[in-house]
Backbone as JSON, one array per atom type, in Angstrom:
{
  "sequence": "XXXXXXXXXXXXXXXXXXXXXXXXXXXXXXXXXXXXXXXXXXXXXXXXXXXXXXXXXXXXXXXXXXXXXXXXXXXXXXXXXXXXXXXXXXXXXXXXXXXXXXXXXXXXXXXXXXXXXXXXXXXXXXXXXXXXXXXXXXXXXXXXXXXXXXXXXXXXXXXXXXXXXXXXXXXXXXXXXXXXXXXXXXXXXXXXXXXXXXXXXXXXXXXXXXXXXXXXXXXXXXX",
  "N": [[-14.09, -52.61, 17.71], [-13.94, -49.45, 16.05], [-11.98, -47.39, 17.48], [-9.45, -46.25, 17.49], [-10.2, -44.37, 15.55], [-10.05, -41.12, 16.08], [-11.36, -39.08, 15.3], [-13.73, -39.39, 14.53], [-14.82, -40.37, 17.56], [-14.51, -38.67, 18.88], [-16.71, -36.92, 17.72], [-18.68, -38.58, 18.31], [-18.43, -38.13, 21.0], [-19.15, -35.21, 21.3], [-21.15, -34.59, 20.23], [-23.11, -36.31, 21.87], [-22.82, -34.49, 24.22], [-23.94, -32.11, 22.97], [-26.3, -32.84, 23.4], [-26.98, -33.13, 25.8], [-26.69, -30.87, 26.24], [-28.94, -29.58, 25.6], [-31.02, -30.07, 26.76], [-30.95, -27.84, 28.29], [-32.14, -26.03, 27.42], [-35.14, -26.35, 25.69], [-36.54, -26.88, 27.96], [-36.71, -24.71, 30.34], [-37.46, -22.81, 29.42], [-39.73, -23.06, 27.54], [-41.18, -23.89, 30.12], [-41.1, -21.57, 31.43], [-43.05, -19.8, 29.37], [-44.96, -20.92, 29.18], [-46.38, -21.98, 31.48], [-45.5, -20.31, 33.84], [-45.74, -17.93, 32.8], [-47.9, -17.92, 31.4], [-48.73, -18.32, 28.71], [-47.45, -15.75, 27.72], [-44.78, -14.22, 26.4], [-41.79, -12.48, 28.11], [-39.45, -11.79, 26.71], [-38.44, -9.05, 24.89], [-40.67, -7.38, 26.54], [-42.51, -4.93, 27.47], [-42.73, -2.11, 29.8], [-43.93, -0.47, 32.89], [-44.07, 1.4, 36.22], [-46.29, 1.38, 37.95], [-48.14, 3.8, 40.72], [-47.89, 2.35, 43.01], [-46.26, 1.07, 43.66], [-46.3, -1.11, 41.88], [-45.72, -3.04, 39.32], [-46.31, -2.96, 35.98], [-46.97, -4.46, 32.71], [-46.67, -2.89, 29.94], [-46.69, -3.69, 27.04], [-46.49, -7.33, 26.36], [-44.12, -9.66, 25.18], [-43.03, -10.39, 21.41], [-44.31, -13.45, 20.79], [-42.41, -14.82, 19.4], [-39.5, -15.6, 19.42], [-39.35, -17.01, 21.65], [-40.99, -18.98, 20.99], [-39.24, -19.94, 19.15], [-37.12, -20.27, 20.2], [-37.67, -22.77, 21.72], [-38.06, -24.18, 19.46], [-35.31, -24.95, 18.46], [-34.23, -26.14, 20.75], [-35.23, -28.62, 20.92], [-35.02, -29.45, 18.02], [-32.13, -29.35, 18.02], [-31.78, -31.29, 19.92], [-33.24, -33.69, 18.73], [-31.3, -34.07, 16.53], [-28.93, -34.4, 17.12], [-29.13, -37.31, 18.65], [-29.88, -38.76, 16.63], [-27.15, -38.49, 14.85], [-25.96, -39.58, 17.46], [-26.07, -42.16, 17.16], [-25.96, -42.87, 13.79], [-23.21, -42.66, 14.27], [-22.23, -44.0, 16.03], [-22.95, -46.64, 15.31], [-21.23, -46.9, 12.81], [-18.2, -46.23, 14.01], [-18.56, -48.63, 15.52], [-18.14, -50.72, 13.43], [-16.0, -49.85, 12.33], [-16.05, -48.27, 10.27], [-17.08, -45.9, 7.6], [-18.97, -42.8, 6.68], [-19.93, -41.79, 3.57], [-19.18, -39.36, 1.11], [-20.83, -37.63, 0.75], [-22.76, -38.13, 2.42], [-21.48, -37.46, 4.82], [-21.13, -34.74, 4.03], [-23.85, -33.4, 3.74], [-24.44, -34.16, 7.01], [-22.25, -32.05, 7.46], [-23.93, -29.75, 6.31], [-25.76, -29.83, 7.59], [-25.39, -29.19, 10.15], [-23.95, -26.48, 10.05], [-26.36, -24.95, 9.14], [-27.83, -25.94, 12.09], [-25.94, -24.57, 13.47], [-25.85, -21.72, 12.94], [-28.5, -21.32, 13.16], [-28.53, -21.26, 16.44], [-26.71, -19.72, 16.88], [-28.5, -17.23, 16.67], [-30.69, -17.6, 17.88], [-29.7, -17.77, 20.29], [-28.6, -14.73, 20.78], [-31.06, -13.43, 20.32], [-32.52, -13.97, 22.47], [-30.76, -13.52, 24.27], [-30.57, -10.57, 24.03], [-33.21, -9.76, 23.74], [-34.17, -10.82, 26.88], [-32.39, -8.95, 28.69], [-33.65, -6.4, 27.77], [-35.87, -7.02, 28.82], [-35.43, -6.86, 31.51], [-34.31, -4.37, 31.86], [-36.21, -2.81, 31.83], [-37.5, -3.74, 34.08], [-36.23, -3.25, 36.18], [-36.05, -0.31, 35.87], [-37.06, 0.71, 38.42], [-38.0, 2.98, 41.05], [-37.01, 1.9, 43.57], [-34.79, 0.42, 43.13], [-35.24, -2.1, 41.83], [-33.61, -5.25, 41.76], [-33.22, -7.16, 38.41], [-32.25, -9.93, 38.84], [-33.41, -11.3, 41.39], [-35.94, -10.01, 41.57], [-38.51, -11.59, 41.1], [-39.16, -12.34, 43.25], [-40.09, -10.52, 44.84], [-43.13, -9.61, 45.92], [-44.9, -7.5, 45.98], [-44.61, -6.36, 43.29], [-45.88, -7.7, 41.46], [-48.6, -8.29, 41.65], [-51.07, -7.63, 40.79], [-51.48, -9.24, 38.75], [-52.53, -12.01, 39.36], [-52.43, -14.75, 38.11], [-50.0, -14.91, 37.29], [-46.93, -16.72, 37.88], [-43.81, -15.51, 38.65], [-42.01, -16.75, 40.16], [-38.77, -17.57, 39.99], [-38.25, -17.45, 37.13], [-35.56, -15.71, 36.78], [-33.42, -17.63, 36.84], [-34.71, -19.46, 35.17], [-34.23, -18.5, 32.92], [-31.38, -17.35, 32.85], [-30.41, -20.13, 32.81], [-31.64, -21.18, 30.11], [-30.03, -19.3, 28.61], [-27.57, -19.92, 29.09], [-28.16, -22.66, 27.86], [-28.02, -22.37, 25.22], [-25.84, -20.51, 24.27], [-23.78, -22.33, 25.09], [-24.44, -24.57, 23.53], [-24.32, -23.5, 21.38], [-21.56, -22.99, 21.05], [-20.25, -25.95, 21.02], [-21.3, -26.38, 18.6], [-20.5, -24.91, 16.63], [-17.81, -26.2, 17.16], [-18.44, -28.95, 16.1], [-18.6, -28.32, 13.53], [-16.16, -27.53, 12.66], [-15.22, -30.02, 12.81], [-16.6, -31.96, 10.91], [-15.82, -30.23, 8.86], [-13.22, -30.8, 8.64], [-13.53, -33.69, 8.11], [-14.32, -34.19, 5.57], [-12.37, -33.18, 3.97], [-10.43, -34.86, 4.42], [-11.76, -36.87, 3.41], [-12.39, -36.25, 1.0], [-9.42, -36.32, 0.12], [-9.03, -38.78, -0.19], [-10.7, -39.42, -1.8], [-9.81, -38.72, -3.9], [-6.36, -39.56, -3.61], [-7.2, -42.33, -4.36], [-8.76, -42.54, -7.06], [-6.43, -41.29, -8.3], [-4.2, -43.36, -7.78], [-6.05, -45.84, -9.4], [-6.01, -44.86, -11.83], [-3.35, -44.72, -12.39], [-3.1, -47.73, -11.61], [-4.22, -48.23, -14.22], [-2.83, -47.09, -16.41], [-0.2, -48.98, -16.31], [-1.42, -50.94, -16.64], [-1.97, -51.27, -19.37], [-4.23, -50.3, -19.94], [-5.29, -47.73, -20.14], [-5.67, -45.43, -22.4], [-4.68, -42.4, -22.67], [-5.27, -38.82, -23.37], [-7.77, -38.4, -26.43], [-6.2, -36.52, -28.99], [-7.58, -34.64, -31.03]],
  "CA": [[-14.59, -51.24, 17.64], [-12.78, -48.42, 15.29], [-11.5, -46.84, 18.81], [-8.78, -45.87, 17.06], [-10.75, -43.28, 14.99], [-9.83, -40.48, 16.8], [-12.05, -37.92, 14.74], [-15.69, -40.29, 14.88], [-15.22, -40.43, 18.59], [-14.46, -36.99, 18.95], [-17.74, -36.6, 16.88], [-19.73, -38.98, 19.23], [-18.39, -36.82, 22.35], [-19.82, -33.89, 21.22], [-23.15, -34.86, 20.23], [-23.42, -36.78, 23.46], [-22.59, -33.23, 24.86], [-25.46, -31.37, 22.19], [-27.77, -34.03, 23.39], [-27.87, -32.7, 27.14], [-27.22, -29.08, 26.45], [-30.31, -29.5, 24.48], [-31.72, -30.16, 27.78], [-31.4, -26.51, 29.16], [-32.31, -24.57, 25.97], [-36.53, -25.36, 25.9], [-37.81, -27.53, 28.98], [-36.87, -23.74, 31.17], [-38.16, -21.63, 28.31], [-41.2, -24.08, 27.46], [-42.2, -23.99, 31.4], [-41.81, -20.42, 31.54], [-43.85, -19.52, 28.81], [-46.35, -21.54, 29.12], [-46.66, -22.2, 32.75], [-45.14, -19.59, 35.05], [-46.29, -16.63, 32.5], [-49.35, -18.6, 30.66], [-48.65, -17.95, 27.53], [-46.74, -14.7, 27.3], [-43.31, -14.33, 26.41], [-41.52, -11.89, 28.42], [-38.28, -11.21, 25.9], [-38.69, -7.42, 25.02], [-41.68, -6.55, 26.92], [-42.27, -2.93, 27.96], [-43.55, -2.14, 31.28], [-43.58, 0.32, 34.01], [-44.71, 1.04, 37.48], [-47.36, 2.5, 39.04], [-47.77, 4.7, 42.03], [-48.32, 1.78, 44.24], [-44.75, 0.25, 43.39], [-46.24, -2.94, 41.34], [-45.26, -2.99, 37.62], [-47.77, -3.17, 34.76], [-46.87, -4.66, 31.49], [-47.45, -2.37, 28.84], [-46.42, -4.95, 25.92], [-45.57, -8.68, 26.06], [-43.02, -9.4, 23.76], [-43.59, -11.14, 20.68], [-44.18, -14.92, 21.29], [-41.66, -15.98, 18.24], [-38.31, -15.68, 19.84], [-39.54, -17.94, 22.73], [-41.02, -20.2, 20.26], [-37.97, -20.37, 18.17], [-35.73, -21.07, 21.52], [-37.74, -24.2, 22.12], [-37.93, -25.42, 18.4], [-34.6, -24.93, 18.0], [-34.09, -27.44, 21.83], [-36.22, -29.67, 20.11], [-34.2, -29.62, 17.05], [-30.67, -30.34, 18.11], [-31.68, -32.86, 20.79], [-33.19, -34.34, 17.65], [-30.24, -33.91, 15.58], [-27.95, -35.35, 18.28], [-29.34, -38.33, 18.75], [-29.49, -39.53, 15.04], [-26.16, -38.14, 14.47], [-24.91, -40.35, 17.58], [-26.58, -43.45, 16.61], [-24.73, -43.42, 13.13], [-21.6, -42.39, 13.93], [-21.98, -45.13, 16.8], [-22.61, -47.67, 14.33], [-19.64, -46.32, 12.03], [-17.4, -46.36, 15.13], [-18.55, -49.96, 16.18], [-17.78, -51.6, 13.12], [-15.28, -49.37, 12.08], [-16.57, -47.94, 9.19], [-17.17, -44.35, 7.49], [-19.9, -42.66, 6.42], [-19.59, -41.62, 2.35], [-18.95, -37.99, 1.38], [-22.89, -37.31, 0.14], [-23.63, -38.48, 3.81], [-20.54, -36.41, 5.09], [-21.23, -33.34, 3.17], [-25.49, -33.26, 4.52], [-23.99, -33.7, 7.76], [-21.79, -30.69, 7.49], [-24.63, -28.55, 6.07], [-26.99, -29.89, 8.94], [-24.13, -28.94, 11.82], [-24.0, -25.14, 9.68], [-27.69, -24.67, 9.36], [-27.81, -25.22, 13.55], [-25.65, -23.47, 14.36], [-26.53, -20.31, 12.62], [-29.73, -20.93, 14.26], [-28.71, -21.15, 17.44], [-26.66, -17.99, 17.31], [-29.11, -16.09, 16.18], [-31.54, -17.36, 18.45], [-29.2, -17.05, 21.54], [-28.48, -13.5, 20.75], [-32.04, -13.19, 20.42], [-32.66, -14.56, 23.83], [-30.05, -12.26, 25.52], [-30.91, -9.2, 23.64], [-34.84, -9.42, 24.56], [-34.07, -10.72, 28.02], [-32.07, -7.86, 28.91], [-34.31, -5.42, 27.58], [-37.11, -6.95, 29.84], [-35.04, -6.55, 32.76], [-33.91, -3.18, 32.33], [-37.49, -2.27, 32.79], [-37.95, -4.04, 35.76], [-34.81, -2.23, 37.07], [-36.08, 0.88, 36.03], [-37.97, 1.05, 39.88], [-37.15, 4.1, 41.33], [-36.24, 1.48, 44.5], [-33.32, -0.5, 42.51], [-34.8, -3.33, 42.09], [-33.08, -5.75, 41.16], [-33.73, -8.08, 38.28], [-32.19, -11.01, 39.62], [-34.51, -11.43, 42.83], [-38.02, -8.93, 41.17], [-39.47, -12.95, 41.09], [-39.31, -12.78, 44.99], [-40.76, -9.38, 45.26], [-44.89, -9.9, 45.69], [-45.95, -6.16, 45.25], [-44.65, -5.9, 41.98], [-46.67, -8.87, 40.47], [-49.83, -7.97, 42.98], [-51.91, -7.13, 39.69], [-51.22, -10.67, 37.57], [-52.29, -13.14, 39.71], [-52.57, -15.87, 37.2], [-48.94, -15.03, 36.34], [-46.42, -17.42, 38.73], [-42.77, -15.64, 38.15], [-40.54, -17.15, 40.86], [-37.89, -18.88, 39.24], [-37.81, -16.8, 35.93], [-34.54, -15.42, 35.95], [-33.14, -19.12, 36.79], [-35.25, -19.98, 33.78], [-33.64, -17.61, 31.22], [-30.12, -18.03, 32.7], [-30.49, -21.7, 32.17], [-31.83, -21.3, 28.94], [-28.81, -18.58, 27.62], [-26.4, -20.92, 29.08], [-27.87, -23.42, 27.38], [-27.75, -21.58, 23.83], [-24.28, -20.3, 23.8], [-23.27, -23.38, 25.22], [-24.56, -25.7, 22.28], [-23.66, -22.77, 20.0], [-20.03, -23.01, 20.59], [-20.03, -26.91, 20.75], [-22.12, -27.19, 17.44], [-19.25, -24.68, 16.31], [-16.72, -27.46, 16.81], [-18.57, -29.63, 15.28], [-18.55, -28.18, 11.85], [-14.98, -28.15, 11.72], [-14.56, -31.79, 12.52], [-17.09, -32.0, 9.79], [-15.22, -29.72, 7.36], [-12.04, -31.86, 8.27], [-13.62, -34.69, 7.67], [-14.94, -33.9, 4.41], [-11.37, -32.61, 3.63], [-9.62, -36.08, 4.46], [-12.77, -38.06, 2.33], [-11.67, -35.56, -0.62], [-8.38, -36.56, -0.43], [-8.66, -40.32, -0.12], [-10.89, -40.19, -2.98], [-8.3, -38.01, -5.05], [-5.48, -40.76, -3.89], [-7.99, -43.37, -5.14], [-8.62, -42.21, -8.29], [-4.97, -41.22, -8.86], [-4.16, -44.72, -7.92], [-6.8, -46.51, -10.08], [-5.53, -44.37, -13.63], [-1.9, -45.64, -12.95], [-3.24, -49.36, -12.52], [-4.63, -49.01, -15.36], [-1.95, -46.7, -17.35], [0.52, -49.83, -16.37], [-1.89, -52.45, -17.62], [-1.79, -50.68, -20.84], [-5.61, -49.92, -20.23], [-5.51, -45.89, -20.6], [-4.64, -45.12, -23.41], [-4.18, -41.6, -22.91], [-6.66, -38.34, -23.74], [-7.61, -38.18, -27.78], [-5.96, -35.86, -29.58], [-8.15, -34.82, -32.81]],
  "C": [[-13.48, -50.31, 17.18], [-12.45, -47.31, 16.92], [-10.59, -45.42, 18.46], [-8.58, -43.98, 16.1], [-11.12, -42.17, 15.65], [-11.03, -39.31, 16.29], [-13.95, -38.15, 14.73], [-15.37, -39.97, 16.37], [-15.5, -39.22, 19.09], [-16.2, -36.58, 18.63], [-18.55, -37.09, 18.04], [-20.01, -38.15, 20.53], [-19.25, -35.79, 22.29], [-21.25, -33.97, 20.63], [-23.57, -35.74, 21.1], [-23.39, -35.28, 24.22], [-23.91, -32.27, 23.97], [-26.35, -32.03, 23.23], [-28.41, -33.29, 24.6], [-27.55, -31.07, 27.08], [-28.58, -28.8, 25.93], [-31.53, -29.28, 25.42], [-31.93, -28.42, 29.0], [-31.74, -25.2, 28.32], [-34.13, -25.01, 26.34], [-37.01, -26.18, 26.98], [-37.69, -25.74, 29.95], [-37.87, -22.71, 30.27], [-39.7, -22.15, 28.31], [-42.03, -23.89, 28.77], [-42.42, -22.5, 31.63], [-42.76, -19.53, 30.99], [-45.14, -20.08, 28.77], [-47.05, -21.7, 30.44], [-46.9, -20.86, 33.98], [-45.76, -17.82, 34.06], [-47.47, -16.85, 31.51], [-49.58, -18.13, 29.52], [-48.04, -16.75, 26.6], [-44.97, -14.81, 27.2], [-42.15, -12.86, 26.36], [-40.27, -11.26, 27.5], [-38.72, -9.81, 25.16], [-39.95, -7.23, 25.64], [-41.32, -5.66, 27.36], [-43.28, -2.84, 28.76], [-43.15, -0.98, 32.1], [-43.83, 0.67, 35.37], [-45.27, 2.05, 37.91], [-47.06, 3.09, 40.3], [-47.31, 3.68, 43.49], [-47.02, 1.16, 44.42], [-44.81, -0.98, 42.63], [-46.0, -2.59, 40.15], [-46.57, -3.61, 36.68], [-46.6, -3.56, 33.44], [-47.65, -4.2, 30.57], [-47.77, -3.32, 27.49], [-46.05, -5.79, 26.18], [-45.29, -8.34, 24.64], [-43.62, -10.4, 22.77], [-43.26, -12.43, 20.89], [-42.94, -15.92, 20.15], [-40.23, -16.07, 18.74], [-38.54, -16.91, 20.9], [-40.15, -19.5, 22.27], [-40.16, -20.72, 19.3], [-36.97, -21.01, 18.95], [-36.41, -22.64, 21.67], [-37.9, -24.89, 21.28], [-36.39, -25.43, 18.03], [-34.29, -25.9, 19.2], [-34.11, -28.34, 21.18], [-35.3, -30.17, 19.01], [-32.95, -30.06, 16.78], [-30.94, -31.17, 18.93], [-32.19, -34.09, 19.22], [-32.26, -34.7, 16.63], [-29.02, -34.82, 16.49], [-28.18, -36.42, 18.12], [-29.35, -39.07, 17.55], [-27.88, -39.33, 15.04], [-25.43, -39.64, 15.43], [-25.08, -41.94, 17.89], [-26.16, -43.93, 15.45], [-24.19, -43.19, 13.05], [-21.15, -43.63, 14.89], [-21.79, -46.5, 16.17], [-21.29, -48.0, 13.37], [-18.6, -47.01, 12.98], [-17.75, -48.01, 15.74], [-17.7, -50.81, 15.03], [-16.52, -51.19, 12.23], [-14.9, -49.41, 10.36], [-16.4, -46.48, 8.57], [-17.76, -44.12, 6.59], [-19.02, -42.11, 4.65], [-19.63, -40.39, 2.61], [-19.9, -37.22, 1.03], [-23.02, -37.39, 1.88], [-22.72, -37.22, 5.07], [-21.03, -34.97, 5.11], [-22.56, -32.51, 3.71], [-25.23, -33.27, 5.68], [-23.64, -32.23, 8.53], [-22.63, -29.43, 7.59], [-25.86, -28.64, 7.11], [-26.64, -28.83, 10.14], [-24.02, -27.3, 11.59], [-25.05, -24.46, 9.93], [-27.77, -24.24, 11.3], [-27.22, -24.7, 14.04], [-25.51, -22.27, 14.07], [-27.6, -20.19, 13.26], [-29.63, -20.22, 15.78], [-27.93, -19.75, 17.98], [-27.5, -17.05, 17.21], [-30.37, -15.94, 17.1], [-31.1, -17.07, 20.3], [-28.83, -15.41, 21.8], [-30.11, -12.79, 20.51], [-32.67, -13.31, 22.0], [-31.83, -13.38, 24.63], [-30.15, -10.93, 25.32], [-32.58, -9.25, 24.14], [-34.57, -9.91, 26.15], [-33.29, -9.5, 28.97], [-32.91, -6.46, 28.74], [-35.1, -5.84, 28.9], [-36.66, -6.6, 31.35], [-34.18, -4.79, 32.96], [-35.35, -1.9, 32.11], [-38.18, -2.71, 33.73], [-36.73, -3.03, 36.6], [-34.66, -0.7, 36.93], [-36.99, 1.23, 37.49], [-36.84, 1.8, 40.27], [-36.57, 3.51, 43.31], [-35.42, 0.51, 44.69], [-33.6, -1.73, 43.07], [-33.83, -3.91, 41.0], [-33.49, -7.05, 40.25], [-33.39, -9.45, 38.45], [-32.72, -11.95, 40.57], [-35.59, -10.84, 42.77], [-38.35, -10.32, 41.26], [-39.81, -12.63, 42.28], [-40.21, -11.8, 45.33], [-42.25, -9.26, 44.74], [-45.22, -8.36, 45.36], [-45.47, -5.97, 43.95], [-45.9, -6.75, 40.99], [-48.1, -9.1, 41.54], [-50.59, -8.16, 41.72], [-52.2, -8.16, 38.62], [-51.1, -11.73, 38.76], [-52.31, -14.51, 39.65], [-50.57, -16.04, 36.91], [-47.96, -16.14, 37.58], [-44.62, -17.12, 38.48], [-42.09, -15.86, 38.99], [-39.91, -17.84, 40.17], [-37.51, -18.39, 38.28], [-36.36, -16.12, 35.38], [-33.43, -16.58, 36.34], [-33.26, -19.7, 35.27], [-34.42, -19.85, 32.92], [-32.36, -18.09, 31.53], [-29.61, -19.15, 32.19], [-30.52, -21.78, 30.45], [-30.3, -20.57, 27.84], [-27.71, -19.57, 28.03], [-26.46, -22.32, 28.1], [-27.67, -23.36, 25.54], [-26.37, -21.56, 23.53], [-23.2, -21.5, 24.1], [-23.37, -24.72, 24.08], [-24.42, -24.77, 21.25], [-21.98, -23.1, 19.44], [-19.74, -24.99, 20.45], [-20.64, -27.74, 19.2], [-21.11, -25.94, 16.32], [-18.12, -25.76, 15.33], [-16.86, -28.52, 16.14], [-18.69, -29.45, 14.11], [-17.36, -27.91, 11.56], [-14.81, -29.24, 11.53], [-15.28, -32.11, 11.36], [-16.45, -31.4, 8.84], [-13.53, -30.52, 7.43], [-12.02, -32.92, 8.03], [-14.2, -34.92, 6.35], [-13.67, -33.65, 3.82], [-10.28, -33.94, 3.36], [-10.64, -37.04, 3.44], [-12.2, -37.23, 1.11], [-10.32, -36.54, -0.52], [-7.58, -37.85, -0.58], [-9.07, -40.64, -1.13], [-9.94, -39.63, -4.35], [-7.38, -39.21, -5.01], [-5.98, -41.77, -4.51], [-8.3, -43.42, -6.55], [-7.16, -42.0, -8.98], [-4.46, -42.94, -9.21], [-4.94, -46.01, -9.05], [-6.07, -45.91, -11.43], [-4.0, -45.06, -13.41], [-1.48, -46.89, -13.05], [-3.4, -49.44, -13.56], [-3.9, -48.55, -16.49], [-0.8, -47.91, -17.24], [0.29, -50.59, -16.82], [-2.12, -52.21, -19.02], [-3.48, -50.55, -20.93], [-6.24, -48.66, -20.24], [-4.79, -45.85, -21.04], [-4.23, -43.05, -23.98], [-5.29, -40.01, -23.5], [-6.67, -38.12, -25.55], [-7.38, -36.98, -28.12], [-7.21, -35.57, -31.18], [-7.63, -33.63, -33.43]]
}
């Protein structure tokens, strides 16, 4: 086993590490949207509270941020797992992938993780909003613990939010957390794309001066 190959293993590490952050980006999101708020997706909603002290939702938020957090789960656990199936292979027989296979790599590892910034900053910018209209109650609540508090959610009793700001935490941790590790992986990708350049540069160099010694380049035509 290429062991030795300090930069593949490296590689395997960290998409062993994608694989289970992958795991707290949409199974919390997925259950809360679908389950605990049946189909709504609380990231900017706008709400306020009645006389009685329970909160009304004026607007749920739009359902595409919450469906983008769990195709984008979906997407690097998918991406992980190929990735560390052939780099495992690579690394067993101590091998390395070409610089076409390299290169698609790279632009895979770029692609997600533009996503996932964009959809973790999406995630913490609408979750914040929604909670600083639960925290507009004029008896401070708080949104940390509003799940626990029954008169606010008296009026939605289909809706089930204990647990919700568990949910989201989970979920932003698990965003910025496979943001910055899918980060690291596009340098090791752009350094490994950087060392395949320059093996096939020595290779080529090497090959023209076999063959300028065997008297088999003869040099570029002048006309």
């Amino acid at each position: 086993m290429g062991i030795g190959n300090i930069l593949v293993l490296s590689q395997v590490t960290a998409y062993v590490l994608a694989a289970i952050l992958s795991f707290f980006i949409y199974p919390p999101v997925a259950v809360n949207k679908t389950h605990n708020f049946q189909g709504h997706c609380l990231l900017n909603a706008k709400g306020y509270y009645e006389d009685d002290g329970s909160f009304q939702v004026q607007d749920w938020g739009n359902p595409g941020p919450c469906n983008f957090a769990i195709f984008i789960g979906i997407a690097v656990m998918l991406a992980s797992v190929y990735q560390i199936i052939r780099l495992s292979f690579h690394l067993y027989n101590d091998t390395d992938g070409s610089f076409l296979t390299t290169f698609l790599s790279a632009l895979l590892n770029v692609i997600l993780t533009v996503m996932l910034f964009g959809s973790a900053l999406t995630v913490s910018i609408g979750y914040n909003e929604w909670c600083s209209q639960i925290e507009a109650s004029p008896q401070g609540v708080a949104c940390a613990n509003s799940d626990l508090i029954q008169r606010l959610w008296k009026k939605y009793e289909k809706l089930d939010p204990v647990g919700f700001p568990a949910q989201w935490g989970i979920a932003q941790f698990g965003l910025w957390s496979s943001f910055l590790v899918w980060f690291i992986l596009c340098c090791f990708s752009f350094v490994k794309l950087f060392k395949l350049n320059q093996q096939e540069n020595i290779v080529r160099s090497l090959t023209r001066e076999r063959q300028r010694l065997l008297g088999e380049d003869s040099g570029p035509t002048v006309y």
